[in-house]
N, C-alpha and C positions, 0 to 999 in steps of 0.2 A: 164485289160482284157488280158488274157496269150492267146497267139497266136498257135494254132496246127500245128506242123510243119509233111509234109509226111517224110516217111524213107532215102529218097532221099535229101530232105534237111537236115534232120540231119545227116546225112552220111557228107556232105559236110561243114554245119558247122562245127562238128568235127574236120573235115580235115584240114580245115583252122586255128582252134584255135591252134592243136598241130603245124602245119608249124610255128604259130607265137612263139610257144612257143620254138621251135627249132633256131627260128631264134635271140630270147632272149639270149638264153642259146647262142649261137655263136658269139652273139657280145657282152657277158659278157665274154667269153673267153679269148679274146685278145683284149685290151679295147686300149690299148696302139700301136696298129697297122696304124690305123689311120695318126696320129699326127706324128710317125716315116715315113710315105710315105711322107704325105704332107710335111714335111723339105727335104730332100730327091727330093722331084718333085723341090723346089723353090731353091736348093743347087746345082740340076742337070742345071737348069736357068743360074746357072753366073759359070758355068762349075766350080765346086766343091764338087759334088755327092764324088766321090772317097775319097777326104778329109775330108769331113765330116765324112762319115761311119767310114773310121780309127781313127780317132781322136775319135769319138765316145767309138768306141771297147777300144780305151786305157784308156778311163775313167772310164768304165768300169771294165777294168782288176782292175784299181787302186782302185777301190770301188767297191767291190760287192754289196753294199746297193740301191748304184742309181740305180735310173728306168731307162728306156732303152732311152724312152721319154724325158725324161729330160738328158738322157748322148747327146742324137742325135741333142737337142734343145741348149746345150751347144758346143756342137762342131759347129753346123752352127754358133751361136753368134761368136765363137773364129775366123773361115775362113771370116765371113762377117764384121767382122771388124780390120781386116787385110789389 
Protein backbone atom coordinates (compact mmCIF):
# COMPACT_ATOMS: atom_id res chain seq x y z
CA UNK A 1 0.00 0.00 0.00
CA UNK A 2 1.80 3.36 -1.29
CA UNK A 3 1.26 5.88 1.35
CA UNK A 4 0.02 9.72 0.32
CA UNK A 5 2.17 11.99 1.49
CA UNK A 6 0.89 16.05 1.85
CA UNK A 7 3.33 18.74 -0.04
CA UNK A 8 4.65 19.46 3.19
CA UNK A 9 5.92 16.22 3.67
CA UNK A 10 7.36 15.83 0.59
CA UNK A 11 8.99 19.05 0.75
CA UNK A 12 10.72 17.75 3.77
CA UNK A 13 11.47 14.46 2.69
CA UNK A 14 13.32 15.80 -0.18
CA UNK A 15 15.19 17.94 1.95
CA UNK A 16 16.37 15.44 4.06
CA UNK A 17 17.31 13.03 1.17
CA UNK A 18 19.47 15.68 -0.61
CA UNK A 19 21.29 16.94 3.12
CA UNK A 20 22.04 13.00 3.08
CA UNK A 21 23.13 13.07 -0.06
CA UNK A 22 25.37 16.23 0.34
CA UNK A 23 26.52 14.88 3.34
CA UNK A 24 27.75 11.45 1.07
CA UNK A 25 29.41 13.47 -1.20
CA UNK A 26 31.48 15.25 1.74
CA UNK A 27 32.63 12.44 3.36
CA UNK A 28 33.64 10.84 0.11
CA UNK A 29 35.63 13.93 -0.44
CA UNK A 30 38.24 13.74 2.11
CA UNK A 31 38.02 10.14 3.14
CA UNK A 32 41.38 10.14 4.58
CA UNK A 33 40.81 13.21 7.15
CA UNK A 34 39.68 11.13 9.80
CA UNK A 35 42.44 8.67 10.42
CA UNK A 36 45.01 11.73 9.83
CA UNK A 37 43.28 13.70 13.05
CA UNK A 38 42.80 10.58 15.09
CA UNK A 39 46.94 9.89 14.82
CA UNK A 40 47.41 13.35 15.34
CA UNK A 41 44.77 13.57 18.64
CA UNK A 42 46.93 10.13 20.05
CA UNK A 43 50.49 11.77 18.81
CA UNK A 44 49.42 15.14 20.59
CA UNK A 45 48.94 12.39 23.87
CA UNK A 46 52.66 11.65 24.44
CA UNK A 47 53.56 15.19 23.24
CA UNK A 48 54.54 14.37 19.64
CA UNK A 49 51.94 16.16 17.34
CA UNK A 50 54.77 18.53 15.97
CA UNK A 51 56.97 15.41 15.14
CA UNK A 52 54.72 13.38 13.73
CA UNK A 53 53.27 16.05 11.21
CA UNK A 54 57.01 16.79 10.07
CA UNK A 55 58.10 13.49 9.69
CA UNK A 56 54.98 12.84 7.97
CA UNK A 57 55.41 15.94 5.38
CA UNK A 58 58.89 14.35 4.56
CA UNK A 59 57.54 11.23 3.65
CA UNK A 60 55.73 12.63 1.79
CA UNK A 61 57.96 14.93 -0.09
CA UNK A 62 59.99 11.69 -0.64
CA UNK A 63 56.97 9.88 -2.17
CA UNK A 64 54.57 11.57 -3.83
CA UNK A 65 52.59 8.22 -4.25
CA UNK A 66 51.90 7.76 -0.43
CA UNK A 67 48.59 8.69 1.03
CA UNK A 68 48.69 11.16 3.40
CA UNK A 69 47.15 8.55 5.85
CA UNK A 70 49.53 6.19 5.63
CA UNK A 71 52.69 8.95 5.54
CA UNK A 72 50.97 10.35 9.01
CA UNK A 73 50.38 6.57 10.31
CA UNK A 74 54.03 5.86 9.48
CA UNK A 75 55.47 8.87 11.09
CA UNK A 76 53.51 8.22 14.51
CA UNK A 77 54.90 4.24 14.27
CA UNK A 78 58.56 5.90 13.64
CA UNK A 79 58.14 8.62 17.00
CA UNK A 80 56.16 5.88 18.90
CA UNK A 81 58.75 3.58 18.91
CA UNK A 82 61.47 5.71 19.43
Amino acid sequence: MKKNLSGDQLSSKKALKNMLKGAIAESAWQPSLAPIDEILLEAGAHNLRAEVKASAELFMADDPNLDEANAYNMAYLKWINE
